[in-house]
Residue, then its C-alpha position, 0 to 999 in steps of 0.5 A: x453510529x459505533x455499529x456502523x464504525x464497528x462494521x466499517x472497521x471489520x470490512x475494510x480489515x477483511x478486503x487488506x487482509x485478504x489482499x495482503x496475504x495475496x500480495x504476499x506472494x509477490x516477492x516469489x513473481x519478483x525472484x521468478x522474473x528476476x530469475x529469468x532475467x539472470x538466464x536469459x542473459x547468460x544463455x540467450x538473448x537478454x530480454x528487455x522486459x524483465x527489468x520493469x517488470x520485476x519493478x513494477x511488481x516491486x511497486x504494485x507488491x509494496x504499495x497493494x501490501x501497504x494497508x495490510x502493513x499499517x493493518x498489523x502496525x508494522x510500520x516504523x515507529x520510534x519507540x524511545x517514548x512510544x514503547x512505556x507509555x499505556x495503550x490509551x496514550x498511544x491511542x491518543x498520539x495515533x489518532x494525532x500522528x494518522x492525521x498526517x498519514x492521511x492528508x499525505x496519502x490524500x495529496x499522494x492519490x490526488x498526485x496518482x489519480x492525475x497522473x493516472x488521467x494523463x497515462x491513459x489520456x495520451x496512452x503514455x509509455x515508458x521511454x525504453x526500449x520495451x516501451x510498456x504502457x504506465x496506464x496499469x501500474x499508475x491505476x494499481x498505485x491509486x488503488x494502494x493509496x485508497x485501501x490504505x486511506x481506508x485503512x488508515x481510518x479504521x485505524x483511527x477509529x480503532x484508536x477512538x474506541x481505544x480511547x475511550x474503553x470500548x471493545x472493537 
């Protein structure tokens, strides 16, 4: 069983750190559309897509590096207590505390994946001007959510070993 978590963890770490590092130069397609945006409507026509396109590569940037995010333990933590305690009882409070984190990333991708149904159902659009199909950031949003799903397990499992003295 421990080589088969060890070979889950190592895996899934492999996929959201590939794809984090990707998804890192995101911010620079962000500033080129925004960049764009900025010109075109000081020296031609504005054009009427930047706008949600540089938001939904801030969604697709934010939700695709969420993984790598809880990867490095990056995310927010209160550390007035946390930060003195010794490892093995930050193990135990994060595999208490990821519990939450995956029941609410679960109800998120559920939430996704029938919205998802219905974008490419109806072929649902957004309702301005440029009218771009929702259907690709709806499916890149659910992917987000399963990779942080999957990584939120092997952090736990992580944790687990953690707990009790074994090496990852």
């Amino acid at each position: 069983m421990s080589s088969l978590a060890r070979s889950y963890v190592r895996i899934v770490d492999a996929i959201n750190r590939r794809l984090g590092r990707i998804m890192m130069y995101g911010i620079f397609v962000m500033i080129a559309i925004l960049l764009w945006s900025s010109i075109s409507k000081t020296f031609f026509l504005p054009s009427l897509w930047t706008l949600e396109t540089a938001q939904f590569a801030m969604v697709a940037y934010y939700i695709l590096g969420g993984p790598y995010s809880i990867q490095l333990g990056s995310n927010v933590r209160m550390d007035l207590f946390y930060g003195g305690w010794s490892d093995k009882t930050k193990a135990w409070f994060d595999c208490f505390t990821v519990m939450f984190l995956i029941f609410f990333l679960v109800v998120l991708l559920l939430g996704g994946i029938e919205s998802t149904e219905y974008s490419l159902k109806y072929g649902e659009r957004s309702p301005t001007a440029w009218r771009p199909y929702l259907w690709p950031i709806k499916i890149a949003m659910c992917v987000g959510f399963v990779l942080m799903i999957l990584q939120s397990v092997s952090e736990l499992i992580k944790d687990i070993f953690r707990i009790r003295g074994e090496a990852i």
